[in-house]
N, C-alpha and C positions, 0 to 999 in steps of 0.2 A: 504494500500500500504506500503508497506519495507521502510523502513528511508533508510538502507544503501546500494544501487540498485549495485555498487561499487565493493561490497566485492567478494570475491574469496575463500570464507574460506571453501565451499563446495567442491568444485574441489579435494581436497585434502583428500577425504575420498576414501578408498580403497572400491568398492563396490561390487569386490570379495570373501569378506569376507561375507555378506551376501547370497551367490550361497546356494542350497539345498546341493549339492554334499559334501559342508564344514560344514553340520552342525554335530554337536556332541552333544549327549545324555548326560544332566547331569549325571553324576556322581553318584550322590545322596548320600544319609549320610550313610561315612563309618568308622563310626565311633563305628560298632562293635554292636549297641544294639541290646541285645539278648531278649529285650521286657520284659513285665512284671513278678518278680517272682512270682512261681505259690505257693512256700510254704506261701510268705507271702498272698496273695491274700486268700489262703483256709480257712486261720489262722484266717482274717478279717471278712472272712464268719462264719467260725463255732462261732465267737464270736457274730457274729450278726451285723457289721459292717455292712453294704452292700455295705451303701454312701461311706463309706471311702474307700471300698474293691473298689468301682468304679469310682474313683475319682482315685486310685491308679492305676488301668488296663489300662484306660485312657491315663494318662498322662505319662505311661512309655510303649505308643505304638511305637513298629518299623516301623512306615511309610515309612520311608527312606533305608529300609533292602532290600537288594537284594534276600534273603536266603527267600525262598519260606516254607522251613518247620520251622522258626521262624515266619512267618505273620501265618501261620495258628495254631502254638500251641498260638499263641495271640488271634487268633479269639476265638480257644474254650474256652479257659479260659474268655474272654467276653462275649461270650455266656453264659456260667457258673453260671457269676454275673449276667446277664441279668436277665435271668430265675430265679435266686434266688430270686428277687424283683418282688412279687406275686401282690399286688394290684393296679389299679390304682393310688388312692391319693399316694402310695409307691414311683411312679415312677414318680409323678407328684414332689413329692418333693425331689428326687433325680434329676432331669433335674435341677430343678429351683437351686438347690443346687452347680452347673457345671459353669465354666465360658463359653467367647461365642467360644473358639477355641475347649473346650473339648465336648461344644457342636457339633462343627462338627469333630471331632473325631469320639463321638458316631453316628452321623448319618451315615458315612465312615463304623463302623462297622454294624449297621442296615441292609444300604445295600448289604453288605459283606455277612451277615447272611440272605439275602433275597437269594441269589444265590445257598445256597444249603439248601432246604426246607425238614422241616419233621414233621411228626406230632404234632400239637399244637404250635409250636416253631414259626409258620409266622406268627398266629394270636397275638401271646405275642409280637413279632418284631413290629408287625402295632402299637400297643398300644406305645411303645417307638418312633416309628416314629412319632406318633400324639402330642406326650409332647413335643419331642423334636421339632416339627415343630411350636410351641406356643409360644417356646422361640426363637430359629434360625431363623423365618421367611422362604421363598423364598430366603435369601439371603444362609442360610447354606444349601440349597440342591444345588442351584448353585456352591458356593462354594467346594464342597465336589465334585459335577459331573466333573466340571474341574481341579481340581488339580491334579498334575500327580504322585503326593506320595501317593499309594492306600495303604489299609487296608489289 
């Protein structure tokens, strides 16, 4: 039971302000990212980097971009590095190598890259979804399905 039965301090909330008709769509971050560079990211690759290459694509994704053709040259180029990380243990030790936001990052882009399928490329996706879900749990696919900053 309420200590203070008394108070009124409710009354005073405007509950208009809550109506569907008032609501407004974040905004979302306009803060211009043009996602990750693709010079440096090749550069990392033909060096052999991969982890770094994807720790880099990563962590300079535009989730927050409006601009429909900056998410998708982010995907390819994600893709890119994906598929350049050929083995299991590869990818086993790049997930573990991620922390746990860039883990749902990449599963953002997994499933990103589950939507438009093409030879070979969904079976290599599963295998990133399977490391990545060893690490992320349940909680990063949740995470990832309801956030409304997509990939």
């Amino acid at each position: 039971m309420a200590k203070n039965t008394s108070s009124s301090a409710f009354r005073k909330i405007d509950v208009d302000q809550y109506c569907e008709e008032n609501f407004k769509e974040d905004d979302g971050d306009q803060s211009g990212n043009t996602g990750p560079d693709e010079s440096e990211i090749i550069n990392l690759l033909n060096q052999g980097k991969n982890i770094e290459a994807l720790k880099v694509v990563l962590s300079n994704a535009p989730l927050g971009s409006r601009n429909q053709q900056v998410k998708d040259n982010a995907l390819n180029l994600t893709l890119k590095v994906l598929l350049s990380i050929k083995s299991s243990s590869q990818i086993e030790e790049a997930v573990a190598a991620l922390d746990i936001e860039l883990v749902d990052v990449l599963m953002k882009y997994v499933y990103r890259g589950f939507e438009v399928p093409s030879e070979g490329k969904s079976a290599h996706l599963l295998l990133w979804h399977e490391k990545a879900y060893s690490v992320g749990g349940v909680g990063s696919i949740v995470r990832v399905l309801t956030d409304s900053k997509r990939a």
